[in-house]
C-alpha distance (Angstrom), angle and dihedral (degrees) to the residues before:
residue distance angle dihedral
X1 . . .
X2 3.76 . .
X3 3.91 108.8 .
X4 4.04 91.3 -168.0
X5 4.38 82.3 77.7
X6 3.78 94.8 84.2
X7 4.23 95.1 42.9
X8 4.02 101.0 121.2
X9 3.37 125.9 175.3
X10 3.71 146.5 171.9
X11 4.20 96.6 -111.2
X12 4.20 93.7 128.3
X13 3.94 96.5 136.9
X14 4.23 83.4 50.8
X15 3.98 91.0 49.9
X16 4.16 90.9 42.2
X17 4.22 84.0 53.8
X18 3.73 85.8 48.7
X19 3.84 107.8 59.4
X20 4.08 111.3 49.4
X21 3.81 115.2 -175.0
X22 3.62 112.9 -130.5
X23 3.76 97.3 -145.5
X24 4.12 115.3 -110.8
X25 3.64 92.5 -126.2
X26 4.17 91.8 64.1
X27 3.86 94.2 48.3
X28 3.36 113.3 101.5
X29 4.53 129.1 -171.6
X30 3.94 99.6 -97.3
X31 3.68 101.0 24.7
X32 4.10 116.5 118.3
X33 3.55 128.3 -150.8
X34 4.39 138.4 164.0
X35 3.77 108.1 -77.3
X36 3.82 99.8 -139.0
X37 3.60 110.3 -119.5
X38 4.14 126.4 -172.6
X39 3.40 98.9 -153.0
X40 3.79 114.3 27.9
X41 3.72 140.8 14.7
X42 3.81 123.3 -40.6
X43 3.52 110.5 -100.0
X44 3.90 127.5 -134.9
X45 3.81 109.4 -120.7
X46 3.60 137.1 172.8
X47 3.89 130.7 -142.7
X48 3.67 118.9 -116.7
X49 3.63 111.3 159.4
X50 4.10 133.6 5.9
X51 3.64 122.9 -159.7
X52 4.25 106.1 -163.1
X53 3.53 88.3 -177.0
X54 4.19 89.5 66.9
X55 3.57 85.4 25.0
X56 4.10 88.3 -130.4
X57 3.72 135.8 125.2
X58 3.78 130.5 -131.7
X59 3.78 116.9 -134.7
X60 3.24 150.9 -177.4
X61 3.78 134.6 -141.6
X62 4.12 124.5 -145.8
X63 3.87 88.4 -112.3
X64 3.98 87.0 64.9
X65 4.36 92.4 -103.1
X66 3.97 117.4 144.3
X67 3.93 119.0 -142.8
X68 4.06 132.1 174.0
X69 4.00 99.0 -141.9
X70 3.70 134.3 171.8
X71 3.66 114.4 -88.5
X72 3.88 85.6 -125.8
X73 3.86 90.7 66.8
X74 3.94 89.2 61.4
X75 4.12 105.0 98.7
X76 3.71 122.6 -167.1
X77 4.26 106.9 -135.7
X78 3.73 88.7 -99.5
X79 4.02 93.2 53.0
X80 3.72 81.6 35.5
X81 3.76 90.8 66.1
X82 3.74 102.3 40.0
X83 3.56 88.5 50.3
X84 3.83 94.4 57.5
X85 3.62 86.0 38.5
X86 4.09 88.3 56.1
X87 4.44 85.0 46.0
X88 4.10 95.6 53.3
X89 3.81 81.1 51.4
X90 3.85 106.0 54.8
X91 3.59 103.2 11.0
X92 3.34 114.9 -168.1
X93 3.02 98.5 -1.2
X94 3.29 96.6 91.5
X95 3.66 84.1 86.1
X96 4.08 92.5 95.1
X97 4.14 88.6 44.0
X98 4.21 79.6 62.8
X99 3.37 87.5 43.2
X100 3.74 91.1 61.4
X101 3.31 99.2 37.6
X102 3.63 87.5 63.8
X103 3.62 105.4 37.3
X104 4.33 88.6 49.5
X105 3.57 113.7 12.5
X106 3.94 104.9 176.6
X107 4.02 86.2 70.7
X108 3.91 132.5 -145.8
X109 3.80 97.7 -43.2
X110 4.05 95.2 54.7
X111 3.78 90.7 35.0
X112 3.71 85.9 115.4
X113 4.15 105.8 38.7
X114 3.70 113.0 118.9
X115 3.84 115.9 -115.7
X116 3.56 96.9 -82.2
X117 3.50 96.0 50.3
X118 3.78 94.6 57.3
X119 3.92 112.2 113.8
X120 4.41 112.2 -173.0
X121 4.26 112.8 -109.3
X122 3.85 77.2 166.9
X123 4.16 108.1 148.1
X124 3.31 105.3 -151.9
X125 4.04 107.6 -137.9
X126 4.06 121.7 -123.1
X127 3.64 110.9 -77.3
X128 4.14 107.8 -157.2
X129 3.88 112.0 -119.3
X130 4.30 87.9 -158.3
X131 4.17 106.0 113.8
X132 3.97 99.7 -91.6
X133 3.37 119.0 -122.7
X134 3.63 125.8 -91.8
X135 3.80 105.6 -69.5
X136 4.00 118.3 -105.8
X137 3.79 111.4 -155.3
X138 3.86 125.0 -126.2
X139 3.68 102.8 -81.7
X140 3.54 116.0 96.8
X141 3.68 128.8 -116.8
X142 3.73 110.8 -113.6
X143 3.79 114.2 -133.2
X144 3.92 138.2 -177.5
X145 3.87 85.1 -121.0
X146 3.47 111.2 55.9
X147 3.74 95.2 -156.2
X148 4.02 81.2 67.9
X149 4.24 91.6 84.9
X150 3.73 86.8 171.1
X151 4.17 112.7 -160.6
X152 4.16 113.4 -2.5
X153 3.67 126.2 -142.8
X154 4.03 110.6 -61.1
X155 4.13 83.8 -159.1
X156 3.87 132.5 77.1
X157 3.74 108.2 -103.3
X158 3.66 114.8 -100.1
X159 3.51 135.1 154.0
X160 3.92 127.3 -119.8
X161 3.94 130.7 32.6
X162 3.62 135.7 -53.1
X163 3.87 124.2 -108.4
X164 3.71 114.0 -146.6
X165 3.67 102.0 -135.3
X166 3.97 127.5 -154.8
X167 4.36 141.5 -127.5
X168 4.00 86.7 -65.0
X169 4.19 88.0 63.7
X170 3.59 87.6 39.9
X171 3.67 101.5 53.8
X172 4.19 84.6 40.9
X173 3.86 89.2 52.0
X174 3.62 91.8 47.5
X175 3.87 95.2 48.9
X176 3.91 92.2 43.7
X177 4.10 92.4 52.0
X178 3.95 87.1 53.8
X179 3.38 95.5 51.6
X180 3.69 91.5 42.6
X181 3.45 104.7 44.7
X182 4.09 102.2 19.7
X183 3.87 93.1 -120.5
X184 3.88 136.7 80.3
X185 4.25 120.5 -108.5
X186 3.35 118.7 -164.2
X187 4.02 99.4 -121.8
X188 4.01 119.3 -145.1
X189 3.70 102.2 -173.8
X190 3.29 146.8 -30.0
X191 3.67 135.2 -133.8
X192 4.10 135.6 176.7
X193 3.22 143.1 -165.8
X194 4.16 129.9 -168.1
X195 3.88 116.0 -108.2
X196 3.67 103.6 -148.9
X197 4.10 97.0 -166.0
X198 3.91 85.8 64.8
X199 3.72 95.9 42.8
X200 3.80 138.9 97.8
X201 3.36 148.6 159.9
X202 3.88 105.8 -57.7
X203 3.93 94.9 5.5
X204 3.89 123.3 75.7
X205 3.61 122.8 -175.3
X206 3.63 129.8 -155.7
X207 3.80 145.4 -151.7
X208 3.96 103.6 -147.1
X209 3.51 120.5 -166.9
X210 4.03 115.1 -164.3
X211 3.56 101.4 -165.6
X212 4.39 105.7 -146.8
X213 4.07 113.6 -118.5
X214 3.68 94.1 -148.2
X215 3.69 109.2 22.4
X216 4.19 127.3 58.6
X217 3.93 113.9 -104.6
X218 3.70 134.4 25.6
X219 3.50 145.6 -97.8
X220 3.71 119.4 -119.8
X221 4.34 126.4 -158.9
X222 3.72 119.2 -166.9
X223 4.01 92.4 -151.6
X224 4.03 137.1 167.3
X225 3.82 103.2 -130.3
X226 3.25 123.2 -122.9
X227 3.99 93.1 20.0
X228 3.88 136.6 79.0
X229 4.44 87.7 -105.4
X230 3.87 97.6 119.6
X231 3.81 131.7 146.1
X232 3.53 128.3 -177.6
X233 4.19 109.6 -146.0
X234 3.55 122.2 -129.5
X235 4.18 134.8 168.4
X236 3.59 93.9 -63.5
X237 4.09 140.6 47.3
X238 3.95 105.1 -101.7
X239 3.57 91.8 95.5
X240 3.82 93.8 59.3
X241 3.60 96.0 37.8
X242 4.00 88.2 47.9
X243 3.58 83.3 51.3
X244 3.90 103.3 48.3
X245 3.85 84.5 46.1
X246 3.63 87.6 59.0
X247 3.56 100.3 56.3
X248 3.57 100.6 25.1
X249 4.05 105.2 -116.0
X250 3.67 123.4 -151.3
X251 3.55 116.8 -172.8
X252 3.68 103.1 -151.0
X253 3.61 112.3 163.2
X254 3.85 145.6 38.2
X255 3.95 99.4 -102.3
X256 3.71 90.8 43.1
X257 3.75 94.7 62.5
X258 3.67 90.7 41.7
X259 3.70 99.2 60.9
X260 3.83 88.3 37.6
X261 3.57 94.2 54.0
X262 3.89 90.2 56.0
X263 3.45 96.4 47.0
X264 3.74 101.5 45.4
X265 4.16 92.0 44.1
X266 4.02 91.3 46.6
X267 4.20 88.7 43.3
X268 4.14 97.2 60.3
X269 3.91 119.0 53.0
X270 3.73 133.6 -171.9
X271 3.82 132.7 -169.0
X272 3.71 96.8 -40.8
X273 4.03 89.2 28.9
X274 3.15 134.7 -119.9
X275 3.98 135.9 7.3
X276 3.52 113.7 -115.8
X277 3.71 123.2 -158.1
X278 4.11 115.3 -150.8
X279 3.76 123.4 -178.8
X280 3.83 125.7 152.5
X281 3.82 99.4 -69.3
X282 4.02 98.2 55.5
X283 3.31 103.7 133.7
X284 4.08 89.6 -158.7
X285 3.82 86.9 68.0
X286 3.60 123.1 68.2
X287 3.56 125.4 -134.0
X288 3.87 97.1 -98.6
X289 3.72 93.2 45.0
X290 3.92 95.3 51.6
X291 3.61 92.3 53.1
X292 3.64 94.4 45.0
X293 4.01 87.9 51.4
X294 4.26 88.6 43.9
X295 3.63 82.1 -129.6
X296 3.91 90.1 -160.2
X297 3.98 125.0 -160.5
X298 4.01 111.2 -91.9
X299 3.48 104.8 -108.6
X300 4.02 117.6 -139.8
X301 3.58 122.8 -162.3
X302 3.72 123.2 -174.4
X303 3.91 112.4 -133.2
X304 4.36 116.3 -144.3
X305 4.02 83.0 -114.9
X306 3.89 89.7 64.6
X307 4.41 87.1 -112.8
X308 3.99 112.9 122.4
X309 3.61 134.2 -139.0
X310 3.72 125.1 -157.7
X311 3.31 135.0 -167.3
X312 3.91 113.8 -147.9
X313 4.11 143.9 153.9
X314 3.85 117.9 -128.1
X315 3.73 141.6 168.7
X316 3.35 111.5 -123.8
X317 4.54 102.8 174.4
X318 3.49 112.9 -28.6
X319 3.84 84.3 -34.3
X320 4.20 137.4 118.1
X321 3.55 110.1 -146.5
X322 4.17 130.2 -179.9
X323 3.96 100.9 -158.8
X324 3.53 136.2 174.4
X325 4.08 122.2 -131.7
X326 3.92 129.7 -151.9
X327 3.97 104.1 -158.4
X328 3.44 126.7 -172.0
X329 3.73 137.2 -144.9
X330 3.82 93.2 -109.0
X331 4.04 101.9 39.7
X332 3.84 102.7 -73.4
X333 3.48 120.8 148.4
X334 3.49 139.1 -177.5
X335 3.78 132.5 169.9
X336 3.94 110.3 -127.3
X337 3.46 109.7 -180.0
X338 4.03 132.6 10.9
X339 4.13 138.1 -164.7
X340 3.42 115.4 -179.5
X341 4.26 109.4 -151.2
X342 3.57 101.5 -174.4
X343 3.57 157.3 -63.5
X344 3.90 119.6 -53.3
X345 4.14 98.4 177.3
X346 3.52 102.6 -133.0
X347 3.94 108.6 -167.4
X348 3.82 98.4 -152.2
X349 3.85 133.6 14.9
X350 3.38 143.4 -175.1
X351 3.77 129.6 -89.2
X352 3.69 140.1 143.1
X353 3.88 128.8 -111.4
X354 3.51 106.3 -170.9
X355 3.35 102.1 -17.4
X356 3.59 93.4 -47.0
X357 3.76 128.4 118.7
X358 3.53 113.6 -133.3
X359 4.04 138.9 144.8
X360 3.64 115.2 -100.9
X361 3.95 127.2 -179.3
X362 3.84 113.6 -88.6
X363 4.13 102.9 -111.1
X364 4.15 93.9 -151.8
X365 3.68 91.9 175.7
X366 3.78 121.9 90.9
């Protein structure tokens, strides 16, 4: 087992030099570039399709695989270099540089735009093209060792119950993927459940997950029912930004920024997908393995300029990590500080293929 996994550090201006964006505009169908990867050498890729409405690129890898990536993943051979120069360097630690990335994609200089100002730098991480392996749901499996978490949740963390929903959610789920994604998925079901730290008197919001008919995972909307406010969500945080733009959030309270902070941090994922927030009311935990992981209360602390920072554990991989959160008043977050305690072995984890949530096999090997 490679121990070098859980090494995260605080090197975000070294990941930001990393990963250069090749503008859209200059990519052209046939053209190849580096596919920036975290964690091993760049790959050699070629272009074969570009969707400007998405603003993503189609690729393909030298072992035949097909990938939609983020324009700002594409590296010409000089960028190519200095980012595998800037990986020899760090290492893995590179791991809290995705982190940020994720958590506040606009980066240093736009750190203080308002919401409509904010334009996406987000690199969206490598998604495997291999078939995933057969899905594990969001309970986990319960071990003698308690370290041995088995599969985590495959969902965004959210408190309350589902609501099975009927053909009407269907048909809406349907539409919404098409426009979304420009293709048609054949939708199962669909299920929702209320998120309180978007709602208000006269406006519920809803997590939606459309669960696929043919393909492993689901697809999950953040929407405003009743309205035309919909995002689908995807690795990264545009969507929810987009969204809290939309319906001008305000985080104005302690509990708020709790349950937003969970949802937001388990709703974007990254090489070893997504960041999940534990403290002693997960209900994906048991009882034993909460107080074995001193799954402590996030602490919130309200700043004079009306941002918050929180103190939380999450797993992010097969790793424990105490971090430190700057959020803002409308939904930004960034991770300030980071201590990883140790490993937890989680079997399966979350990630998203296409847009789709699903639970893939944790690769702990580098």
């Amino acid at each position: 087992m490679n121990k070098t996994l859980c090494k995260i550090s605080a090197v975000i201006s070294l990941f930001s030099f990393s990963v250069q964006a090749v503008p859209l505009n200059q990519v052209d169908i046939g053209d190849t570039y580096f596919m920036n990867n975290v964690f091993s050498d760049n790959d050699l890729v070629l272009v074969k399709r570009i969707d400007t409405a998405r603003g993503m690129v189609k690729v393909q890898y030298d072992t035949g695989g097909i990938d939609w990536v983020n324009p700002s993943r594409l590296l010409t051979k000089t960028k190519s270099r200095d980012a595998d120069i800037t990986e020899t360097v760090v290492g893995t630690a590179l791991v809290a540089g995705a982190l940020w990335a994720l958590f506040d994609p606009d980066g240093f200089e736009k750190a203080t735009m308002g919401p409509k100002q904010r334009q996406s730098t987000h690199t969206k991480p490598m998604v495997s093209t291999r078939k995933p392996d057969k899905p594990v749901r969001s309970k986990l499996i319960e071990k003698a060792d308690p370290n041995q978490l088995g599969a985590l949740p495959t969902e965004p963390t959210v408190n309350g119950h589902w609501s099975n929903q009927g053909e009407n959610w269907v048909n809406w789920a349907s539409k919404k993927l098409k426009s979304k994604t420009g293709h048609s998925v054949a939708i199962d079901s669909v299920r929702t459940k209320t998120l309180p730290f978007y709602s208000s008197p006269g406006r519920e919001v809803v997590l939606a997950e459309a669960k696929s008919m043919y393909s492993p995972g689901s697809y999950f909307f953040i929407a405003v029912t009743g309205e035309s406010i919909v995002e689908l969500l995807g690795d990264g945080g545009e969507p929810i930004h987009s969204f809290n733009d939309q319906i001008d959030l305000v985080l104005s309270n302690s509990d708020q920024v709790r349950e937003y902070l969970k949802f937001f941090a388990s709703s974007i994922a990254s090489e070893q997908g997504v960041f999940q927030i534990i403290d002693p009311h997960s209900s994906f935990l048991t009882t034993f393995q909460r107080k074995i992981l001193n799954a402590n209360p996030i602490s919130i602390q309200r700043r004079p300029d009306g941002t918050w920072n929180a103190d939380a554990m999450l797993i992010y991989g097969d790793c424990l990590v105490e971090a430190r959160f700057e959020i803002t008043r409308n939904g930004g977050v960034k991770m300030l500080s980071d201590k990883t305690i140790r490993r937890v072995n989680a079997s399966h984890v979350a990630n998203y293929v296409e847009n789709r949530l699903i639970s893939q096999k944790l690769q702990t090997s580098l």
